[in-house]
Gaussian input, Z-matrix of N, CA and C with variables (Angstrom, degrees):
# hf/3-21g

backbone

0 1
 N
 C     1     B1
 C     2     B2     1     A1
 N     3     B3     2     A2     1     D1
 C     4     B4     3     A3     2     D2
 C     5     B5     4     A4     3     D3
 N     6     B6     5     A5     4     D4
 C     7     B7     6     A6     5     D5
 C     8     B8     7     A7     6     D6
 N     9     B9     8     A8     7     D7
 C    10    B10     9     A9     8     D8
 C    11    B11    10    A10     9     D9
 N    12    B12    11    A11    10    D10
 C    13    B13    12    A12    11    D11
 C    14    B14    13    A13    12    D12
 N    15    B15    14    A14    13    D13
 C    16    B16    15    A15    14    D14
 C    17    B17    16    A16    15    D15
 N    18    B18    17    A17    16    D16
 C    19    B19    18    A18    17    D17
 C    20    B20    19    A19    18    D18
 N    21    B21    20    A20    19    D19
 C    22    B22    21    A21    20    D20
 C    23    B23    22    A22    21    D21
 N    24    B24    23    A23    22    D22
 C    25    B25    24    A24    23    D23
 C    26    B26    25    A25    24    D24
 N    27    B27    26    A26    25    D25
 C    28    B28    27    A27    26    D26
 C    29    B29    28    A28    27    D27
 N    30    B30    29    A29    28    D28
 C    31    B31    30    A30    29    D29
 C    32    B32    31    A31    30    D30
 N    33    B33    32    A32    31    D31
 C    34    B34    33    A33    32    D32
 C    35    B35    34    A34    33    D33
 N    36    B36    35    A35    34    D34
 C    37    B37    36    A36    35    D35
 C    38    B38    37    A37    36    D36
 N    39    B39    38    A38    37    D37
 C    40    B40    39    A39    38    D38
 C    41    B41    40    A40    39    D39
 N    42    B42    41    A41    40    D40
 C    43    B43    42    A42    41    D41
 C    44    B44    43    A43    42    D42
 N    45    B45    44    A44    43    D43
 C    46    B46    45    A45    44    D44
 C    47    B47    46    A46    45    D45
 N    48    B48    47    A47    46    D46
 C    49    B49    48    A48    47    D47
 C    50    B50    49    A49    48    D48
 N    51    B51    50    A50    49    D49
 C    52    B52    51    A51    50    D50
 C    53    B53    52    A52    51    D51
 N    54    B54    53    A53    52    D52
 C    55    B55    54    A54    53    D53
 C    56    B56    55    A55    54    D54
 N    57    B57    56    A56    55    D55
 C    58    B58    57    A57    56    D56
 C    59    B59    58    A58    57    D57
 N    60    B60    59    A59    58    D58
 C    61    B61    60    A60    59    D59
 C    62    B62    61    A61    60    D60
 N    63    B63    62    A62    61    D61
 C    64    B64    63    A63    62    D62
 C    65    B65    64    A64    63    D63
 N    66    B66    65    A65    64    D64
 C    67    B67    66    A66    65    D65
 C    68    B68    67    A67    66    D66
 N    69    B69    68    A68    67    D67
 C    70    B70    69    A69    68    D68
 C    71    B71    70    A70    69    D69
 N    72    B72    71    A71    70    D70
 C    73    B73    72    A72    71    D71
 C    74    B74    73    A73    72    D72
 N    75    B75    74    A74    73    D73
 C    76    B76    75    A75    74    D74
 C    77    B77    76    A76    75    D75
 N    78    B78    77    A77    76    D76
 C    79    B79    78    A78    77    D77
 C    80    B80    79    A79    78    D78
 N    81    B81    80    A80    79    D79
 C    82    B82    81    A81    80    D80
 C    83    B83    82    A82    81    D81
 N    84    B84    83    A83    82    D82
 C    85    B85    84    A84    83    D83
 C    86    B86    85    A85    84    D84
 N    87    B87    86    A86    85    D85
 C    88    B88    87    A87    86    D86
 C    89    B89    88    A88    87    D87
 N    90    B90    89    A89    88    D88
 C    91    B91    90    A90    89    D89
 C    92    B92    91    A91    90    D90
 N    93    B93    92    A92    91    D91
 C    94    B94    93    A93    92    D92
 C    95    B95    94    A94    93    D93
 N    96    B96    95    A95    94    D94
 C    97    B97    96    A96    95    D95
 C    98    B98    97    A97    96    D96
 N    99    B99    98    A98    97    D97
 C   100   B100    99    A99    98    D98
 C   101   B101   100   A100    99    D99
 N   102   B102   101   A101   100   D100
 C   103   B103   102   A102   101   D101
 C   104   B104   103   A103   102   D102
 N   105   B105   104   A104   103   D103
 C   106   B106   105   A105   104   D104
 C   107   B107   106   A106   105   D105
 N   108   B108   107   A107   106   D106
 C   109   B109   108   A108   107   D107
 C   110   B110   109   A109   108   D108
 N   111   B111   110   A110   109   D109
 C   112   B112   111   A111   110   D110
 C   113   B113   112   A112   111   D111
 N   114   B114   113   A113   112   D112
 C   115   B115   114   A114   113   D113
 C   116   B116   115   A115   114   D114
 N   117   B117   116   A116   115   D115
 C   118   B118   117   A117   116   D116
 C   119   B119   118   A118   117   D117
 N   120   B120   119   A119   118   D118
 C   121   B121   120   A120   119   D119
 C   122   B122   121   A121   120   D120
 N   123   B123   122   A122   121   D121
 C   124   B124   123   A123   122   D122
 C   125   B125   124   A124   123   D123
 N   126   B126   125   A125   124   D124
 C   127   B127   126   A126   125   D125
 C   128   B128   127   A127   126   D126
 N   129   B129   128   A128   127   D127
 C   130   B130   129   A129   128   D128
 C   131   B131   130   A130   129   D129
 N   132   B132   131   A131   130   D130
 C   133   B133   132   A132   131   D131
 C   134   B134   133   A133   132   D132
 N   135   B135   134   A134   133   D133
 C   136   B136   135   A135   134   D134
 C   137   B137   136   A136   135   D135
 N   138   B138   137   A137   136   D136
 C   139   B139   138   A138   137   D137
 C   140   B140   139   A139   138   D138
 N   141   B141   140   A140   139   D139
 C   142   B142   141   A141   140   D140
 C   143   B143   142   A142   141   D141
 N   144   B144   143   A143   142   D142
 C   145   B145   144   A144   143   D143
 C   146   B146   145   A145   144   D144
 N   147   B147   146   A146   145   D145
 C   148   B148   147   A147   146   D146
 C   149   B149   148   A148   147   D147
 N   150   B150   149   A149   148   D148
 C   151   B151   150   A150   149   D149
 C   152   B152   151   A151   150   D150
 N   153   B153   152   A152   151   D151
 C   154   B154   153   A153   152   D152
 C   155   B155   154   A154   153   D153
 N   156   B156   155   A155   154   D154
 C   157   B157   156   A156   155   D155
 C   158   B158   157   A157   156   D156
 N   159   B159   158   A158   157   D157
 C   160   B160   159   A159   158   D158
 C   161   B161   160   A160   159   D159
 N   162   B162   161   A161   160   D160
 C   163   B163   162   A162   161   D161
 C   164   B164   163   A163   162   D162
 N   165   B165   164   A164   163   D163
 C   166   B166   165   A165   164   D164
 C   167   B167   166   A166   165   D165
 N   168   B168   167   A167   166   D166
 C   169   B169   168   A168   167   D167
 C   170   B170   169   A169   168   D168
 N   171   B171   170   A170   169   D169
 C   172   B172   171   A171   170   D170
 C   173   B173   172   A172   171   D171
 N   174   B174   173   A173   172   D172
 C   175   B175   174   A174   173   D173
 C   176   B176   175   A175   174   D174
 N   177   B177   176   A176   175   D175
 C   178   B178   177   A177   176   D176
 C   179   B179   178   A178   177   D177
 N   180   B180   179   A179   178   D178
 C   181   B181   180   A180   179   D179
 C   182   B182   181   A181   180   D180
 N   183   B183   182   A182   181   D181
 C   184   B184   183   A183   182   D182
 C   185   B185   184   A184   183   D183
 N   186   B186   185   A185   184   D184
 C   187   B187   186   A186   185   D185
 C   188   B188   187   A187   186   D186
 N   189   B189   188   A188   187   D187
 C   190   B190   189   A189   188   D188
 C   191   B191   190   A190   189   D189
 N   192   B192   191   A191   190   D190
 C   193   B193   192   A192   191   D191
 C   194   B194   193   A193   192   D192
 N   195   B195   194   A194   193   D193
 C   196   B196   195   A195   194   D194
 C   197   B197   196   A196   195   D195
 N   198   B198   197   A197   196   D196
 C   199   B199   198   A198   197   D197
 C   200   B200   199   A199   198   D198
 N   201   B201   200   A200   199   D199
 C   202   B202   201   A201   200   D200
 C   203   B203   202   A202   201   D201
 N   204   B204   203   A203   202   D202
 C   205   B205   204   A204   203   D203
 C   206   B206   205   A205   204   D204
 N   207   B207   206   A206   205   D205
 C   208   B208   207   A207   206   D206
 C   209   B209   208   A208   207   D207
 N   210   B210   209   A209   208   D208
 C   211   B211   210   A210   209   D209
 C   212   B212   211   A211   210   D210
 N   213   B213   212   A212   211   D211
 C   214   B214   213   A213   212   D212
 C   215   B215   214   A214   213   D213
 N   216   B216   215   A215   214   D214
 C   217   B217   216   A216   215   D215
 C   218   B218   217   A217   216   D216
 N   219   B219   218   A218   217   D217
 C   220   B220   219   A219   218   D218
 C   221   B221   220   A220   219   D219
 N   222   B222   221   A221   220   D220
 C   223   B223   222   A222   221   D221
 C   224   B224   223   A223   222   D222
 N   225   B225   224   A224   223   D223
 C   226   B226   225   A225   224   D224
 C   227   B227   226   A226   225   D225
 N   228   B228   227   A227   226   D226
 C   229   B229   228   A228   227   D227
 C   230   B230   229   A229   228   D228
 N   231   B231   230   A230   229   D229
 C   232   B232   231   A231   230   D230
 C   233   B233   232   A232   231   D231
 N   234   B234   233   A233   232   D232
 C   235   B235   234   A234   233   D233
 C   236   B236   235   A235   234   D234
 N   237   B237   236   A236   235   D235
 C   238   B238   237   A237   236   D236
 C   239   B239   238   A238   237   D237
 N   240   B240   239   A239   238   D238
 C   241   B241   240   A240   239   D239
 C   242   B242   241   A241   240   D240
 N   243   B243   242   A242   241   D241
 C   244   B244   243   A243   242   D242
 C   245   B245   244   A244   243   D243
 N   246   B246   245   A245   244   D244
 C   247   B247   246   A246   245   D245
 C   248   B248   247   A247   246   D246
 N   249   B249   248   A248   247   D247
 C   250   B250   249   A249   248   D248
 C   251   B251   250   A250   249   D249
 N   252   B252   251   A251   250   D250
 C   253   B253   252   A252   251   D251
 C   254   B254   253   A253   252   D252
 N   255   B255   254   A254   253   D253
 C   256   B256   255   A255   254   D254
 C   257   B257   256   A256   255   D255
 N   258   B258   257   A257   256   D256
 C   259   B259   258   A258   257   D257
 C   260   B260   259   A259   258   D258
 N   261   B261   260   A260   259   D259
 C   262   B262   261   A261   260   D260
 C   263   B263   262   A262   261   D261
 N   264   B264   263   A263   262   D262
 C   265   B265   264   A264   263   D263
 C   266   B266   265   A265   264   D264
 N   267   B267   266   A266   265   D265
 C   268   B268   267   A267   266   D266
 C   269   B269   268   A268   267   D267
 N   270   B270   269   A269   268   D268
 C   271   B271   270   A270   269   D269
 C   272   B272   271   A271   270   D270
 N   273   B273   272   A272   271   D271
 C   274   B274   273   A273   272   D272
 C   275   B275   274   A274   273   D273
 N   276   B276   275   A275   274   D274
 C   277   B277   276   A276   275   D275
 C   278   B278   277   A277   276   D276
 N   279   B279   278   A278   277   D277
 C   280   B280   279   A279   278   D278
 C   281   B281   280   A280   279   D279
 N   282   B282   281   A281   280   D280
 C   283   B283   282   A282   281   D281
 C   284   B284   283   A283   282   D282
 N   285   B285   284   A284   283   D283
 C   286   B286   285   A285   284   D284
 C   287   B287   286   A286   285   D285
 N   288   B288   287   A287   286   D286
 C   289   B289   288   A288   287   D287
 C   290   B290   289   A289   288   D288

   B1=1.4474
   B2=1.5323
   B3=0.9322
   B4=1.9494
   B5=1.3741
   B6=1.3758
   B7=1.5608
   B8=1.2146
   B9=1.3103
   B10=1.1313
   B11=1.6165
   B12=1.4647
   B13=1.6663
   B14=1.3794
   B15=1.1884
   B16=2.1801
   B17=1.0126
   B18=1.0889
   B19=1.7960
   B20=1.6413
   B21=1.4787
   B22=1.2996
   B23=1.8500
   B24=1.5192
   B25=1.7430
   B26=1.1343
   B27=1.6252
   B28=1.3353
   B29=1.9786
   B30=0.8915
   B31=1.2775
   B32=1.3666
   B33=1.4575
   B34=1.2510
   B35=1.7258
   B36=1.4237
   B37=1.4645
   B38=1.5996
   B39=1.4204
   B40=1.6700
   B41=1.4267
   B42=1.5402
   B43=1.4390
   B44=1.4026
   B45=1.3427
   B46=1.2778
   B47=1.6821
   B48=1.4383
   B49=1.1903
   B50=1.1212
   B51=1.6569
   B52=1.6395
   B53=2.0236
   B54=1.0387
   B55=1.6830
   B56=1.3317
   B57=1.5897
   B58=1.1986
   B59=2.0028
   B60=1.0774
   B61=1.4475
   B62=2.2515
   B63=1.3542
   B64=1.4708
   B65=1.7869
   B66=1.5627
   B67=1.4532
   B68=1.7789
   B69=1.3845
   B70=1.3298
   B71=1.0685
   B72=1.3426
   B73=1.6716
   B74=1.7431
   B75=1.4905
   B76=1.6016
   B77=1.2159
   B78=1.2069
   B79=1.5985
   B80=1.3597
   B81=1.4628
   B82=1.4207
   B83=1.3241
   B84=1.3269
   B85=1.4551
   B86=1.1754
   B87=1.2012
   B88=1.2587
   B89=1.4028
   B90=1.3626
   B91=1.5259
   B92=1.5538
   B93=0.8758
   B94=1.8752
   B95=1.1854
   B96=1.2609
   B97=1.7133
   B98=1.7252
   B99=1.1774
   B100=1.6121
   B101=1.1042
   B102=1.9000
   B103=1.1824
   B104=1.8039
   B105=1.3173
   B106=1.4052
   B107=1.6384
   B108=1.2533
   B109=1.7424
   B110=1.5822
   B111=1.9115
   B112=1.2629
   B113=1.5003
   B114=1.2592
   B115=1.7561
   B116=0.9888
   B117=1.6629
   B118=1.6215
   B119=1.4992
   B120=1.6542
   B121=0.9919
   B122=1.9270
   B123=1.0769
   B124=1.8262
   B125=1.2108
   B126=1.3874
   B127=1.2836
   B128=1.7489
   B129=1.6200
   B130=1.2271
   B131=2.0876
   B132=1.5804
   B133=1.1840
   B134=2.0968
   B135=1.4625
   B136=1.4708
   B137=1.8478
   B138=0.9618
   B139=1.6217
   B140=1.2884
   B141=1.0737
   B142=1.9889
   B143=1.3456
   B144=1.1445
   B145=1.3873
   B146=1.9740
   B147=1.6213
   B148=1.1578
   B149=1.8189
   B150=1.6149
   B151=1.5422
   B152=1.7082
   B153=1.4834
   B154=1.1517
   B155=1.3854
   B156=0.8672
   B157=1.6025
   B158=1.7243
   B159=0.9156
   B160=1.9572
   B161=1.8008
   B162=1.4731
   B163=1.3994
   B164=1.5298
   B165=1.6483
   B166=1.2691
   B167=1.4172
   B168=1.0152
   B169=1.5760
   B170=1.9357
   B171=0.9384
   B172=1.4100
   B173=1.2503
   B174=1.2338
   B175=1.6601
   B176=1.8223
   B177=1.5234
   B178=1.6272
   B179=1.8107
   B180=1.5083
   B181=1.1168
   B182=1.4792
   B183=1.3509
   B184=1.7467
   B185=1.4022
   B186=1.0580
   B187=1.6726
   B188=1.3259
   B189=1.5086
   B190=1.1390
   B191=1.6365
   B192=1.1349
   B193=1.7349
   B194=1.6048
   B195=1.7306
   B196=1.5593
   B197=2.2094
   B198=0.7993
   B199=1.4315
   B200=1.5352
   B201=1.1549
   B202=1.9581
   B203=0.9773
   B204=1.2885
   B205=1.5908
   B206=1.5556
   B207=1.7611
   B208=1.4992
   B209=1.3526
   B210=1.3071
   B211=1.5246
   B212=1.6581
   B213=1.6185
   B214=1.3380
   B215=1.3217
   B216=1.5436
   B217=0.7871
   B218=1.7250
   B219=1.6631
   B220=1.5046
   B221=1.8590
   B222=1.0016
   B223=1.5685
   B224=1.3584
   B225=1.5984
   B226=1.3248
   B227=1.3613
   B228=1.5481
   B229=1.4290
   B230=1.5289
   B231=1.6995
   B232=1.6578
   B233=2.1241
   B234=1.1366
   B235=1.7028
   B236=0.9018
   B237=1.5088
   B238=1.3491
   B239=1.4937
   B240=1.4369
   B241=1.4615
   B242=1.5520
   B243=1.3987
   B244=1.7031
   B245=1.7928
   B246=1.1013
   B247=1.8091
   B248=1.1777
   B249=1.0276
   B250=1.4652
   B251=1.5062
   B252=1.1628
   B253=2.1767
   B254=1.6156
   B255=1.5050
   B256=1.7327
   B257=1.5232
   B258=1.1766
   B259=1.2013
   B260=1.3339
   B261=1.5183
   B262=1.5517
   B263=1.6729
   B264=1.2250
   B265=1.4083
   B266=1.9141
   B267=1.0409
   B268=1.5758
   B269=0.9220
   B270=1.5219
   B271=1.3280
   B272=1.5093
   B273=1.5348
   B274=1.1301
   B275=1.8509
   B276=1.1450
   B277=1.3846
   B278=1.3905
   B279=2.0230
   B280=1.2606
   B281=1.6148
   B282=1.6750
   B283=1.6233
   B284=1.5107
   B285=0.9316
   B286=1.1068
   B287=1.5287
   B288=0.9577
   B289=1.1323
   B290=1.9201
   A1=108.84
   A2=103.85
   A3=124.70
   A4=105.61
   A5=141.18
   A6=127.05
   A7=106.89
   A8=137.97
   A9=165.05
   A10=103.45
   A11=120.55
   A12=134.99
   A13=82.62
   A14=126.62
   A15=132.50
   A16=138.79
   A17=104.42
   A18=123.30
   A19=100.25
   A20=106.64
   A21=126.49
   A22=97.84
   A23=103.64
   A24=106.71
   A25=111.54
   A26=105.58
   A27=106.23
   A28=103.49
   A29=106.49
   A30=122.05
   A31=151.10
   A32=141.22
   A33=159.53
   A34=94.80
   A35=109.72
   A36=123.83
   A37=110.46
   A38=125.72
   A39=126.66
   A40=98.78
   A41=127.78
   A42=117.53
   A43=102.69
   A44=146.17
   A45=127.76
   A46=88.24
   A47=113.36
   A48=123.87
   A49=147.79
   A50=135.53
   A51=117.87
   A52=116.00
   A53=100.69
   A54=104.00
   A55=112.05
   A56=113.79
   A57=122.39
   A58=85.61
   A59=108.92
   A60=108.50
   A61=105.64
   A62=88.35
   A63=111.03
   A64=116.16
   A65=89.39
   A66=117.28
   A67=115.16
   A68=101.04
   A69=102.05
   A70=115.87
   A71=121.29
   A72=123.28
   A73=100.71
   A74=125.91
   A75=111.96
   A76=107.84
   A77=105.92
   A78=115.51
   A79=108.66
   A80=134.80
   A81=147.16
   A82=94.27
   A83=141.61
   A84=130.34
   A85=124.81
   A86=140.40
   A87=164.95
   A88=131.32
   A89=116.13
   A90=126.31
   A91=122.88
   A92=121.42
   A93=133.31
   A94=105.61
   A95=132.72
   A96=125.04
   A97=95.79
   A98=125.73
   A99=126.77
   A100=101.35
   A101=109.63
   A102=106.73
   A103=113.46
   A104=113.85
   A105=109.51
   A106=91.27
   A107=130.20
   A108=120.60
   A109=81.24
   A110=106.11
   A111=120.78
   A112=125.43
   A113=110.88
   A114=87.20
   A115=87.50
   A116=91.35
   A117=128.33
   A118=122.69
   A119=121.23
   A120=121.59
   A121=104.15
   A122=133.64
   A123=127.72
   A124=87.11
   A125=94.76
   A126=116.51
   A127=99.82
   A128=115.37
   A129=123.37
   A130=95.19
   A131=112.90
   A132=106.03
   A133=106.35
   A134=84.63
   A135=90.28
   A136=117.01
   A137=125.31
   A138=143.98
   A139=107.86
   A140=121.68
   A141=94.21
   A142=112.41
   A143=99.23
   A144=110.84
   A145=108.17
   A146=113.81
   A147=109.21
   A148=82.93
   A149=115.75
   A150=111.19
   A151=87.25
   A152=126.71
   A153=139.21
   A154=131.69
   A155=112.69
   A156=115.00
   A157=119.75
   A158=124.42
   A159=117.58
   A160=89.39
   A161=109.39
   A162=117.01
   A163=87.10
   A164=111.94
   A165=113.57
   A166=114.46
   A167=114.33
   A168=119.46
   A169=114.06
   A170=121.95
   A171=122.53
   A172=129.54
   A173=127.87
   A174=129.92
   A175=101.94
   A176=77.84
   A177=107.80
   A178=97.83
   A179=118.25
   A180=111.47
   A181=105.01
   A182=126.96
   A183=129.21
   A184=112.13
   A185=135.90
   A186=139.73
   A187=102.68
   A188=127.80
   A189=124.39
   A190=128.88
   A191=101.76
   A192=114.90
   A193=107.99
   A194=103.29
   A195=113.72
   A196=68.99
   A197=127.77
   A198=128.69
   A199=104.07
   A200=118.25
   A201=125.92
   A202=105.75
   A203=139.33
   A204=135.03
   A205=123.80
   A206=90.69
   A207=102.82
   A208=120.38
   A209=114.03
   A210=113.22
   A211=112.47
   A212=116.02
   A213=138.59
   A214=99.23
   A215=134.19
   A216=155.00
   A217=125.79
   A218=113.11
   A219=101.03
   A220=114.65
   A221=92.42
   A222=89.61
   A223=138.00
   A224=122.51
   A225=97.23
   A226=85.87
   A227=115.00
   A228=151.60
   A229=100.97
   A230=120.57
   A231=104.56
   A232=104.16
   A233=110.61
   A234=130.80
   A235=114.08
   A236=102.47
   A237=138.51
   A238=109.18
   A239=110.05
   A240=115.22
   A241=106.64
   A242=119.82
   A243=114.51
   A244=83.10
   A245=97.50
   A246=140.53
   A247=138.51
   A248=155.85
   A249=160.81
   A250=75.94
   A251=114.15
   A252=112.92
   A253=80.50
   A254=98.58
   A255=110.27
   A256=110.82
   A257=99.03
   A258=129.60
   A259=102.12
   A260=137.09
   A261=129.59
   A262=112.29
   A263=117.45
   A264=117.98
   A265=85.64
   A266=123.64
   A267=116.83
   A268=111.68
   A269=148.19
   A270=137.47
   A271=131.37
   A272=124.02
   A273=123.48
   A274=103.78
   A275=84.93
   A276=115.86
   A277=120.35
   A278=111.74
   A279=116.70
   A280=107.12
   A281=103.70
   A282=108.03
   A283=106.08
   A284=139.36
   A285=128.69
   A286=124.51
   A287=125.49
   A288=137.53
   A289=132.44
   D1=141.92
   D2=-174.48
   D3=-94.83
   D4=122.89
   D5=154.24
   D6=-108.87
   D7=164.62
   D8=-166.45
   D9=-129.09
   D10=106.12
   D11=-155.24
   D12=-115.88
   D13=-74.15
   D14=-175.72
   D15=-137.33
   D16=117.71
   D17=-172.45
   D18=-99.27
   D19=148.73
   D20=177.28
   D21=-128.44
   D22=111.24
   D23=173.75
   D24=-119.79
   D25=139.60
   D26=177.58
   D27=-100.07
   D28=114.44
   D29=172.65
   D30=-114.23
   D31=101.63
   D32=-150.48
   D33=-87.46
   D34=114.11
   D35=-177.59
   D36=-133.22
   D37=162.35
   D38=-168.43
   D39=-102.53
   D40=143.32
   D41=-166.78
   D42=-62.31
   D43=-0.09
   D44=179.46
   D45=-124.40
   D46=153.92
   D47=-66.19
   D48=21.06
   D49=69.68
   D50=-169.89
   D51=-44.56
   D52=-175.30
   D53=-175.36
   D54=-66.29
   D55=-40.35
   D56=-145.52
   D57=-92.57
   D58=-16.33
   D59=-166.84
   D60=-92.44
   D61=-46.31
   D62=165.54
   D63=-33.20
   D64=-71.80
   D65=172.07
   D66=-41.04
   D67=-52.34
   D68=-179.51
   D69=-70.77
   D70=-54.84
   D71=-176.38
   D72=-46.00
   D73=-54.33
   D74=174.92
   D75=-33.71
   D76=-78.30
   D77=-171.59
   D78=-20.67
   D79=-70.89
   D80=-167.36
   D81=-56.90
   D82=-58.58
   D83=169.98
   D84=-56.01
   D85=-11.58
   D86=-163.49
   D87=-144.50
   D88=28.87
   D89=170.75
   D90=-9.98
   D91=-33.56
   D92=-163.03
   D93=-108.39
   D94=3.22
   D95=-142.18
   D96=-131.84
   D97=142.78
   D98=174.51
   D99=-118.71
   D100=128.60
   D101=179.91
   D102=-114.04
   D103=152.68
   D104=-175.32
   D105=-115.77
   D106=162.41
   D107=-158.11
   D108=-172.83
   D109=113.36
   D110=165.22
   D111=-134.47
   D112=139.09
   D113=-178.38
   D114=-128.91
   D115=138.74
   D116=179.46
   D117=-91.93
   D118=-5.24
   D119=-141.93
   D120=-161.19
   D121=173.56
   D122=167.59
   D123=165.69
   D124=122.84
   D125=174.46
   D126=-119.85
   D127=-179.07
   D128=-162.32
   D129=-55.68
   D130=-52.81
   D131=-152.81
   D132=-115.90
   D133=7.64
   D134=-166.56
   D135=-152.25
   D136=154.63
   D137=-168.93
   D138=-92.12
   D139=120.46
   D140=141.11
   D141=-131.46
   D142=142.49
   D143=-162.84
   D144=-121.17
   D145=179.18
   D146=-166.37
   D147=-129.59
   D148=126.78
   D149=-169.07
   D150=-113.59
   D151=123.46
   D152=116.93
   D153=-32.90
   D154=126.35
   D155=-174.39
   D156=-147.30
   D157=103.92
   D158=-162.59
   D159=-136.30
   D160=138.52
   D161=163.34
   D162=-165.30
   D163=178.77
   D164=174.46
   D165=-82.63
   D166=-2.02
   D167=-175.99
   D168=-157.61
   D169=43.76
   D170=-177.03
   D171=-37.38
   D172=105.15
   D173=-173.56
   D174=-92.58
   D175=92.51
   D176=-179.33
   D177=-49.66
   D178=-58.42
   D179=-152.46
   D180=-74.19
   D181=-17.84
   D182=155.17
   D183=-59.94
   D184=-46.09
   D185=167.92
   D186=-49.06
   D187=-89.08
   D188=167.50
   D189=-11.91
   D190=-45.12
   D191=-165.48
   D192=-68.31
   D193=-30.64
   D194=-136.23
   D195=-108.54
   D196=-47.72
   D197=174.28
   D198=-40.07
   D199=-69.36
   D200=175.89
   D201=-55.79
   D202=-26.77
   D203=-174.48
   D204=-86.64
   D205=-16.74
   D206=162.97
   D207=-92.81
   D208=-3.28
   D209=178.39
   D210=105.79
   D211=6.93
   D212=-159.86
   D213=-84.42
   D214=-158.16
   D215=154.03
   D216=173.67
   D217=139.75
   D218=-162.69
   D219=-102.12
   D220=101.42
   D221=169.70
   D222=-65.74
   D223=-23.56
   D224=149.02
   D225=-170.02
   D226=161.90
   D227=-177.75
   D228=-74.69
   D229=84.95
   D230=-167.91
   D231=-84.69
   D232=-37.29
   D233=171.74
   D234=-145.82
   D235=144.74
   D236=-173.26
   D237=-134.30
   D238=134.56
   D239=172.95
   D240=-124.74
   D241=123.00
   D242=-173.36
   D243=-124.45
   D244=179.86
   D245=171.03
   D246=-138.39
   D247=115.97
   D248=-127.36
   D249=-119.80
   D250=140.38
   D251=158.03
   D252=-135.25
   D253=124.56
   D254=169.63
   D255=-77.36
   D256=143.04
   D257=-163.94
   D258=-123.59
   D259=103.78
   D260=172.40
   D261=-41.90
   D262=-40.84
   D263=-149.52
   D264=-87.20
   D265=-13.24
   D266=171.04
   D267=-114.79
   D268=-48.70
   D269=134.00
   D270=10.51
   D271=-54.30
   D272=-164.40
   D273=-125.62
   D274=98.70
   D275=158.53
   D276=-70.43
   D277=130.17
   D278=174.74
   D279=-128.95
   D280=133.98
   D281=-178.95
   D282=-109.51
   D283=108.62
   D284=167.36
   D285=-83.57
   D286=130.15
   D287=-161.42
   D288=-108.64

């Protein structure tokens, strides 16, 4: 099994949601997850910002979801931090020969 521990998103958001409001609503979709929330960028009608994201297991596709639902959108996946946790039953490979 693979987890996904920290994602770094670059993301294009509308000034309302403010940050501090943005930020929270993740959170509430995402109980387990710490978010760091920066904007790099303001344009006339829109943000972009750089989203931190660290939990022991991040359910990307709830992050994602809760980003579009604010009117956001993610432009690109800049880092990623995963973990392999071994698993015997995937771990051990047999070739027979």
């Amino acid at each position: 099994m693979v987890k996904v521990q920290r994602i770094v998103l670059d993301v294009l958001k509308p000034h309302s949601p403010n940050g501090l409001e943005f930020s929270t609503q993740l959170a509430k979709k995402c109980p387990d997850c710490w978010f760091n929330f920066k904007v790099v960028e303001v344009d006339e009608k829109t943000e972009t910002v750089i989203l931190v994201v660290e939990s022991e297991n991040i359910p990307y596709d709830d992050v994602s979801d809760a980003i579009t639902s604010m009117g956001g959108s993610i432009h690109s996946i800049d880092e990623v931090e995963v973990i392999s946790m071994g698993d015997s039953a995937d771990s051990s490979t047999q070739t027979d020969v």
